[in-house]
C-alpha positions as CSV (number, residue, x, y, z in Angstrom):
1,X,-101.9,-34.2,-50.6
2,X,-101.7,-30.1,-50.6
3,X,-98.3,-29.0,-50.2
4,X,-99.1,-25.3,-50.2
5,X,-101.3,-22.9,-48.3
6,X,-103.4,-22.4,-51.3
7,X,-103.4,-26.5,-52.4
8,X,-105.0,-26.4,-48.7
9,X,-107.9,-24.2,-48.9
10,X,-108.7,-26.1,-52.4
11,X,-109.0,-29.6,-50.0
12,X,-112.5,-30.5,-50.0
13,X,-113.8,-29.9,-46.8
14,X,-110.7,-28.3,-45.3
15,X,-112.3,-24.1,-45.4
16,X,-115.5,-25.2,-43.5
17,X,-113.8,-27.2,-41.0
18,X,-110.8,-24.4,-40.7
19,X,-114.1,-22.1,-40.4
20,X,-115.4,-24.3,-37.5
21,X,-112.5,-24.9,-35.5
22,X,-111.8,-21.3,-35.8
23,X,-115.0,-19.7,-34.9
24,X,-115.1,-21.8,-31.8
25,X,-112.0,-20.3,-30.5
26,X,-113.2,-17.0,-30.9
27,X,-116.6,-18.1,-28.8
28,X,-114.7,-19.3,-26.6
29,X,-112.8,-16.7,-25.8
30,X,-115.1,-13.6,-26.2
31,X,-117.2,-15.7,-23.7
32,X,-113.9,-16.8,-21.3
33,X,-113.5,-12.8,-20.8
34,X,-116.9,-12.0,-20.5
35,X,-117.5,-14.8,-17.7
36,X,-114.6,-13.9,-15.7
37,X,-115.5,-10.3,-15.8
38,X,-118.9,-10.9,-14.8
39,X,-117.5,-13.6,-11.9
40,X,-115.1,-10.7,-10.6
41,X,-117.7,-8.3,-10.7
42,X,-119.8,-10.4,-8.7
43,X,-117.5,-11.8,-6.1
44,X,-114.3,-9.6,-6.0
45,X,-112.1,-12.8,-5.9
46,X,-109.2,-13.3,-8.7
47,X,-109.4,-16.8,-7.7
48,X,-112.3,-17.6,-8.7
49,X,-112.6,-15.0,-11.6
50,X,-109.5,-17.3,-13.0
51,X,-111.6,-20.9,-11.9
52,X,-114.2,-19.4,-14.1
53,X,-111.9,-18.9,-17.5
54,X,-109.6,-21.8,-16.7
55,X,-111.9,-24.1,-14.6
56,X,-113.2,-25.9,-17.9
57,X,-109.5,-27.2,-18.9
58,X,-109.6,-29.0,-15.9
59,X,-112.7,-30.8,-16.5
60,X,-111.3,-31.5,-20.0
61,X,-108.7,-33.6,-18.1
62,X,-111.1,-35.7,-16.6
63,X,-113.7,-35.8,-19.4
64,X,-110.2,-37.1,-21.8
65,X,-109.8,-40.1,-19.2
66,X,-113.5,-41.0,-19.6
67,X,-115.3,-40.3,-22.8
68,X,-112.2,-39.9,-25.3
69,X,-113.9,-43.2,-26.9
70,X,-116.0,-41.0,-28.6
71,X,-113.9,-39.1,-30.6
72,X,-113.6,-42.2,-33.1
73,X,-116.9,-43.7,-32.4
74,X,-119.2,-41.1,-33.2
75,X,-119.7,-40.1,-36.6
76,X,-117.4,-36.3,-37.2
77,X,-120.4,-33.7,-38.5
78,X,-123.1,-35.1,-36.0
79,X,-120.5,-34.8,-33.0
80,X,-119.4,-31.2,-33.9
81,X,-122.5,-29.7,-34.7
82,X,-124.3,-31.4,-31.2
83,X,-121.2,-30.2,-29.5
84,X,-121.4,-26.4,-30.5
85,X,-125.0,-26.4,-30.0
86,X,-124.2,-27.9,-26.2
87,X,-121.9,-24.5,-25.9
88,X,-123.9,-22.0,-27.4
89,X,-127.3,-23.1,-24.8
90,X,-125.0,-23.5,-22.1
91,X,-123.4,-20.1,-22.3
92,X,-126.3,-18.9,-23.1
93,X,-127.6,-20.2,-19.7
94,X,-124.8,-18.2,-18.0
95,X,-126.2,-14.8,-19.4
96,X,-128.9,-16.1,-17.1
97,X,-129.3,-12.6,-14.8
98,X,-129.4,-14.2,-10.9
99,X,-128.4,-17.4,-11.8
100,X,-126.6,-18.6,-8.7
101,X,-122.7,-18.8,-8.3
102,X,-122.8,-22.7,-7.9
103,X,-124.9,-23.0,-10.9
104,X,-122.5,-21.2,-13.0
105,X,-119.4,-23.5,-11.9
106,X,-121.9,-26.5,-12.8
107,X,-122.8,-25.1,-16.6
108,X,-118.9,-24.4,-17.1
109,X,-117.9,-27.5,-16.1
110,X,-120.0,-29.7,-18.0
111,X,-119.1,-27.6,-20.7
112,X,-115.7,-28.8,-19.7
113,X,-116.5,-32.1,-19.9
114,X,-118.6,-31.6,-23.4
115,X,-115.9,-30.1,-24.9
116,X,-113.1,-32.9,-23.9
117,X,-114.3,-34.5,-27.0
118,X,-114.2,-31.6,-29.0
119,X,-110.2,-31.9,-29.9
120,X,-110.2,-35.5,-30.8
121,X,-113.3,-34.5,-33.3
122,X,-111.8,-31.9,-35.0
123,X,-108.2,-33.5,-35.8
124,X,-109.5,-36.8,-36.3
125,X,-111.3,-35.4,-39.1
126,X,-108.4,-33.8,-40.2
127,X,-106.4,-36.4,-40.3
128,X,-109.0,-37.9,-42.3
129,X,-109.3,-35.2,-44.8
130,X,-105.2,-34.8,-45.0
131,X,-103.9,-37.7,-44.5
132,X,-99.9,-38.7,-44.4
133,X,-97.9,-35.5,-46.0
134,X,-100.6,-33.0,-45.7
135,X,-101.9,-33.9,-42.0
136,X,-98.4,-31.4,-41.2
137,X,-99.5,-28.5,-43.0
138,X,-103.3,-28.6,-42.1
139,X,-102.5,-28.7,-38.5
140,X,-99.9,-25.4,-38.7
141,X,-102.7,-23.4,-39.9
142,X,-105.4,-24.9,-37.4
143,X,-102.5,-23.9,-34.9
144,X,-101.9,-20.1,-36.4
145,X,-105.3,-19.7,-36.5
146,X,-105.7,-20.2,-33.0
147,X,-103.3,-18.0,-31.9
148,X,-104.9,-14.9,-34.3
149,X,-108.1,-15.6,-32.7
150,X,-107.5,-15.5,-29.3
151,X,-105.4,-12.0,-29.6
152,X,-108.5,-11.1,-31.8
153,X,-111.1,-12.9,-29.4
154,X,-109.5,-10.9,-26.3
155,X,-109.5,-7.5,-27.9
156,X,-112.9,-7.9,-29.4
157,X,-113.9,-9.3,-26.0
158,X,-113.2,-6.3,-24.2
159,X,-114.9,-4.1,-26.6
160,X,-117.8,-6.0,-26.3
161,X,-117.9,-6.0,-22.3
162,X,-118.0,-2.4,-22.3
163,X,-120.1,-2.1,-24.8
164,X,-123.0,-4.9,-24.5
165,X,-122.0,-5.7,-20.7
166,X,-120.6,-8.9,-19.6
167,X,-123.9,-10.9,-20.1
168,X,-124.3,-9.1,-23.6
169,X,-120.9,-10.9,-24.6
170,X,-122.1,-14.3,-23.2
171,X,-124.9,-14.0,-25.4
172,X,-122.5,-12.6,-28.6
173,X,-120.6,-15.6,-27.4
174,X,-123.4,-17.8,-27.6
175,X,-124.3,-16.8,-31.1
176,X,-120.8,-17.7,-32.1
177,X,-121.1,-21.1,-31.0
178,X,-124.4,-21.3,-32.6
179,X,-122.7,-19.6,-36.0
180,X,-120.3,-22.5,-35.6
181,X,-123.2,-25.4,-35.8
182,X,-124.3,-24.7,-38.6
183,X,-121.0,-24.0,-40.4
184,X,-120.3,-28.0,-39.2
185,X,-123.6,-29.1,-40.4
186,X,-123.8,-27.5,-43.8
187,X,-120.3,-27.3,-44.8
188,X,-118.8,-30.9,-43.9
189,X,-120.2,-34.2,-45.1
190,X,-121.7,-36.7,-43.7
191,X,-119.1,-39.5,-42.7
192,X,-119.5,-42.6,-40.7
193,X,-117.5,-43.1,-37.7
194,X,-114.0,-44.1,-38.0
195,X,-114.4,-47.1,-35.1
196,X,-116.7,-49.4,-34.3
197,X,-119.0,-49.4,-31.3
198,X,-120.2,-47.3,-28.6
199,X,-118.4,-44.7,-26.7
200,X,-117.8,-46.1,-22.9
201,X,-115.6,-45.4,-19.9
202,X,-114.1,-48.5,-20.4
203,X,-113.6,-48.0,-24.1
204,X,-111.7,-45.0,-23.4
205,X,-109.8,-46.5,-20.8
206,X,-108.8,-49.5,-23.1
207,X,-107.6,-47.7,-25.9
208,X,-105.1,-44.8,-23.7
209,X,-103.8,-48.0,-22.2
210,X,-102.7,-49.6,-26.0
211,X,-101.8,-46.1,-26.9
212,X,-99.6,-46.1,-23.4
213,X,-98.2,-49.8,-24.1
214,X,-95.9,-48.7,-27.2
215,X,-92.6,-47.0,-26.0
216,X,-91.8,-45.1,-29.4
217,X,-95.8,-43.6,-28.5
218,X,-94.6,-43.1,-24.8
219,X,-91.7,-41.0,-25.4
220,X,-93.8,-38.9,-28.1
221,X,-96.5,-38.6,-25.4
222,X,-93.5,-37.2,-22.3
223,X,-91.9,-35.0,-25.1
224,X,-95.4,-33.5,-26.6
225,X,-96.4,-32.9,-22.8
226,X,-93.0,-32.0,-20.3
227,X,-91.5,-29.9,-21.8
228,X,-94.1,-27.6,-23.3
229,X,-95.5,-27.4,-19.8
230,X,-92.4,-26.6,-18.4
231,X,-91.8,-23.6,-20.7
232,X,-95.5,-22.6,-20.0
233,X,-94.5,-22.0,-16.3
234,X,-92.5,-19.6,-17.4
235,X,-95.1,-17.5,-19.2
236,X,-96.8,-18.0,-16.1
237,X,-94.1,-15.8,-14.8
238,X,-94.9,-13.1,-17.4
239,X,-97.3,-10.8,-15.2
240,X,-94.7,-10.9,-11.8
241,X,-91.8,-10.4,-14.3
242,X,-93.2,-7.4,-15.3
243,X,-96.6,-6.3,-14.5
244,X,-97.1,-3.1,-16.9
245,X,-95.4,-5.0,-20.0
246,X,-96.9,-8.6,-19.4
247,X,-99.3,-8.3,-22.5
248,X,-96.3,-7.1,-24.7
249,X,-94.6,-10.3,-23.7
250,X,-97.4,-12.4,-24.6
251,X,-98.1,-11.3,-27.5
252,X,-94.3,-11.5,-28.9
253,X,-94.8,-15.3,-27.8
254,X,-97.6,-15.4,-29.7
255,X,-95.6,-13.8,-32.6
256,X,-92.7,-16.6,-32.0
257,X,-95.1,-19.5,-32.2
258,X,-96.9,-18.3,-35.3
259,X,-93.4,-17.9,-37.1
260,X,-92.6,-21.4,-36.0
261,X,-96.0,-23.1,-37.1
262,X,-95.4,-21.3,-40.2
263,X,-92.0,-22.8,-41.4
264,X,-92.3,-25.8,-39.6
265,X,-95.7,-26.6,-41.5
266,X,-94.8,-25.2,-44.8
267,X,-91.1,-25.5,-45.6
268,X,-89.6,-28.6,-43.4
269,X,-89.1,-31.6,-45.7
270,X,-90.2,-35.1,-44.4
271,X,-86.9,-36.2,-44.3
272,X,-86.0,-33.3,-41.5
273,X,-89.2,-33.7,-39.5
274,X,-87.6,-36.3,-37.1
275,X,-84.7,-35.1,-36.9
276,X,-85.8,-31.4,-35.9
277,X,-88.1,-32.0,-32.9
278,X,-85.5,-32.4,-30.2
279,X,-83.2,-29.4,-31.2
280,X,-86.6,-27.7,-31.8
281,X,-87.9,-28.4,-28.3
282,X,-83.9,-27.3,-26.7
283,X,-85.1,-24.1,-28.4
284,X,-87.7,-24.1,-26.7
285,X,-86.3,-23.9,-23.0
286,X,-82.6,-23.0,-23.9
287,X,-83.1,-18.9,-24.6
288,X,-84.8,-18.8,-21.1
289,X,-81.7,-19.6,-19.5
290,X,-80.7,-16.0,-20.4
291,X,-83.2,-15.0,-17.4
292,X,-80.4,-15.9,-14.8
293,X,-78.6,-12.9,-15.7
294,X,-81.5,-10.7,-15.6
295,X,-81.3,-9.3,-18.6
296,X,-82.9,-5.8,-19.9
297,X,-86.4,-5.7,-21.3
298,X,-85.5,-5.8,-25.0
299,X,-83.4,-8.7,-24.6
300,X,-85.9,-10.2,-22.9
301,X,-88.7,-10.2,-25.7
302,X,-86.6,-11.2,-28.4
303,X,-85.4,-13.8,-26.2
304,X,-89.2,-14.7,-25.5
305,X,-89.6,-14.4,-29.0
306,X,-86.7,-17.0,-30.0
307,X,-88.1,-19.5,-27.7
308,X,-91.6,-19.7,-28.5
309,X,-89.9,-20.8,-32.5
310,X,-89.7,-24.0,-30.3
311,X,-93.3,-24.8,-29.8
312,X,-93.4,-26.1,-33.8
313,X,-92.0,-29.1,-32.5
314,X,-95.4,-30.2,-31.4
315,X,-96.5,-30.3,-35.2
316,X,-93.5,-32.6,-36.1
317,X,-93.7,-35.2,-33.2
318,X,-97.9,-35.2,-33.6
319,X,-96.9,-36.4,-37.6
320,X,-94.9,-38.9,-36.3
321,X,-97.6,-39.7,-33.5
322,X,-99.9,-40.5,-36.6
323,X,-97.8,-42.5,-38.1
324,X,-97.4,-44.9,-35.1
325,X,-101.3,-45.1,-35.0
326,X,-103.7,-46.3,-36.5
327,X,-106.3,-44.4,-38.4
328,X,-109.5,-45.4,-36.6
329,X,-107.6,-44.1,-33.4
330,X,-106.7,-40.9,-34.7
331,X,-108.7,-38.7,-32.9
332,X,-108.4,-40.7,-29.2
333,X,-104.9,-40.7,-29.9
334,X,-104.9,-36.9,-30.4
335,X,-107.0,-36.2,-27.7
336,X,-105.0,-38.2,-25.2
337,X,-102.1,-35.8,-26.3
338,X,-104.4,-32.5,-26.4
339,X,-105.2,-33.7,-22.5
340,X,-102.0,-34.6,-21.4
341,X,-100.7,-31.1,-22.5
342,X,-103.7,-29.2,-20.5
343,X,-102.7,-31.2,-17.4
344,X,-98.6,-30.5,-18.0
345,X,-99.2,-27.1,-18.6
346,X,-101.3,-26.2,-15.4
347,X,-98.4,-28.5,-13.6
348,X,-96.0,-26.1,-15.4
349,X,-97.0,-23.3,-14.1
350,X,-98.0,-24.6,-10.3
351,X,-94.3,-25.4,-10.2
352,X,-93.1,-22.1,-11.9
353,X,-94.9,-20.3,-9.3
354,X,-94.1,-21.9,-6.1
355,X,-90.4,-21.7,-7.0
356,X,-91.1,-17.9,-7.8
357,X,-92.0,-17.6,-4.0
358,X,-88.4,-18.1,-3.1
359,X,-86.4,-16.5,-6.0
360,X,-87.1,-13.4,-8.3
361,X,-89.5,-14.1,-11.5
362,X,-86.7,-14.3,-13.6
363,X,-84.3,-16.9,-12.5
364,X,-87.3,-19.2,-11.4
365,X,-88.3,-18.7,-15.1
366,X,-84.4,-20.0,-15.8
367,X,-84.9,-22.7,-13.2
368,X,-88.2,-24.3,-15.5
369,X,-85.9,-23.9,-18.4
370,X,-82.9,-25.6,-17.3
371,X,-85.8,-28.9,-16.0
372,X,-87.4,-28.8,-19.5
373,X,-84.0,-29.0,-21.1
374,X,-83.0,-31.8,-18.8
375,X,-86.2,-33.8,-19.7
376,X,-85.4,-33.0,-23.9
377,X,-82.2,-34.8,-23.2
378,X,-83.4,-37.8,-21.7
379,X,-86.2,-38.3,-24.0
380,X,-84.4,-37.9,-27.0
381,X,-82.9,-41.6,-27.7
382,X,-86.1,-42.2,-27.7
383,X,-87.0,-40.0,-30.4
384,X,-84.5,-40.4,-32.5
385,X,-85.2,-44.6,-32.6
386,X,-85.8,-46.8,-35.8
387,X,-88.7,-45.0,-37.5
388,X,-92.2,-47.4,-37.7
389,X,-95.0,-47.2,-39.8
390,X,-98.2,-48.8,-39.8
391,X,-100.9,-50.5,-42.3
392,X,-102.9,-47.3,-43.4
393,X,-106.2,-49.1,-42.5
394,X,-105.6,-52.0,-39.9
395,X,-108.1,-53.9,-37.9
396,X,-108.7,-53.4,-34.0
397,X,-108.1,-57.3,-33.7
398,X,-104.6,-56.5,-32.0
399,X,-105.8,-54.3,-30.0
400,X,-108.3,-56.6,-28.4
401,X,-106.0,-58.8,-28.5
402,X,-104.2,-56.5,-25.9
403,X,-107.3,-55.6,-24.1
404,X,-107.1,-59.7,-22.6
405,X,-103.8,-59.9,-21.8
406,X,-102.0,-59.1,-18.4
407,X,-99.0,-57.1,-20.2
408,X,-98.9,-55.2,-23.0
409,X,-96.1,-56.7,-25.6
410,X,-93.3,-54.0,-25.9
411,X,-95.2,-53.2,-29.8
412,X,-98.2,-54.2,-30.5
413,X,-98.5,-56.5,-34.3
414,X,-100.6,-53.5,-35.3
415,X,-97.7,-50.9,-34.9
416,X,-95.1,-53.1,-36.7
């Protein structure tokens, strides 16, 4: 398995998927902006502006708790490439001059629930392709990449509003997702599914409850979703904290989580990787508590800065996820985290602002921080248990096994 950035690149398959993930980011936001523009525009409401750009997430939740199966029963190329064509006609659609407001929620929310499946796709190829030591590395750079093409979606984004117009950069967003179909379908092989049998509601449902039944799964679940949410309410907090500097402060978060994705995926030994998430995630929440004191603006951003080090920890506890599941689960598995996190996040920053409405911006930002530290501390005997491994390849017999029983054993044979 690569071990280096360059090692990486040379993986078969690894540039064109890198290429596809990627690309649909910056579709998806060039076309986010563009829609929300076009929504305000239309409307006047920031409310609904935001449903537009945010709305999909949502959907994502409830498409996670229903179609999930999917992502390991439908074969990787086929599923990406009919996936990016789905988003490149359907944002085509809303270029649509006239079409109605209730037919644009429609399109975006079925592209919500399209694109549920999307995450599970795309890392349970991964794992595939980067299995065991390399999975780590693969994902940091899936992660950084990400962040660069968002700040370089949203900048291009609004060049391209005042430039082409809003429905100009739905259709450049469009042609993005369409640029990303056929990077999926002429770059990766074709592979079969990694599970048996058809995608179903019930499937799905199934399979999140075996994932759920494990406790050494469960407390990787609550610490991969609680307390990044948590800390998310505070960026929430960003734009009341301070309205003419709000971009500045995102972006030296941005800057933070790229540094920590960086060392955490390329220079953290297997034998720390454990051991790190928990003081990983306290860095996480612990700077923040500096916002009780109000501090001044420059201590502020490199205290932002600090923090967001702490979101690595999400690459070290989803190694460990994989390792406590097996491989024809992969992308479920990862998709039931990718979902949970959506949910906690828009939870985060619910709470964040309603206890905003009774304190200033900046102690309710040290209020989330002290809860998400709280929650580390609990859930870390839990983390720090007996490590577990699995048979690389094992059957689904235990899990059916589960499926016809009334309780779930405390760890499933499969998991042993």
């Amino acid at each position: 398995m690569p071990s280096t950035y360059r090692g990486l690149f040379r993986t078969p398959e690894f540039t064109p998927l890198f290429a596809t993930a990627s690309t649909h980011v910056a579709a998806s936001t060039v076309s986010g902006l563009a829609l929300g523009t076009l929504v305000y525009t239309a409307t006047g409401s920031p409310l609904l502006a935001a449903f537009s750009m945010f709305g999909p997430s949502l959907a994502q939740v409830v498409g996670a708790t229903a179609l999930l199966s999917a992502a390991d029963r439908l074969p990787p190329r086929a599923a990406m490439t009919s996936l990016s064509v789905t988003f490149g006609l359907g944002t085509a659609v809303l270029a649509v001059p006239g079409l109605p407001l209730w037919a644009v929620f429609a399109v975006i929310m079925f592209l919500g629930l399209a694109g549920s499946v999307g995450g599970g796709v795309r890392f349970g190829l991964l794992s595939e392709l980067l299995s065991g030591e390399g999975y780590l590395l693969g994902r940091s750079v899936l992660n950084m990449s990400v962040g660069v093409m968002q700040i370089g979606g949203f900048a291009a984004g609004g060049a391209l509003v005042a430039v082409l117009s809003p429905r100009g950069t739905l259709l450049a967003g469009a042609a993005l997702y369409l640029a990303t179909a056929l990077v999926a379908r002429f770059g990766l092989s074709r592979r079969p599914a990694r599970a048996a049998g058809r995608p179903s509601i019930t499937a799905t449902w199934r399979t999140n409850a075996w994932l759920w039944s494990s406790p050494p799964r469960r407390y990787i679940y609550l610490a991969l979703w609680v307390p990044n949410g948590l800390i998310v309410g505070c960026e929430a907090l960003f734009v009341p904290y301070s309205p003419q500097h709000a971009g500045l402060l995102f972006a030296f978060a941005g800057a933070g989580m790229l540094l920590g994705d960086t060392a955490t995926g390329r220079f953290v030994p297997p034998a720390w990787r454990r051991r790190l998430a928990a003081p990983l995630l306290l860095l996480l929440a612990a700077p923040y508590l500096v916002f009780a004191a109000h501090p001044p603006f420059g201590l502020a951003v490199a205290v932002i800065t600090l923090a967001s080090i702490g979101y690595s920890a999400s690459l070290l506890l989803q190694d460990h996820l994989m390792a406590l599941t097996p491989r024809d689960v992969h992308g479920q598995a990862l998709g039931l985290h990718s979902a949970g996190m959506v949910t906690m996040q828009g939870v985060g920053a619910t709470l964040a602002g309603t206890v905003a409405q009774y304190v200033s911006s900046a102690t309710a930002m040290a209020v989330m921080a002290a809860g998400s530290i709280t929650v580390t501390l609990l859930l870390t005997p839990g983390l720090r248990g007996k490590p577990r491994t699995i048979p690389e390849q094992p059957s689904g017999a235990d899990r059916e096994e589960y499926h016809a029983r009334t309780s779930a054993p405390e760890m499933p044979p499969s998991v042993s």
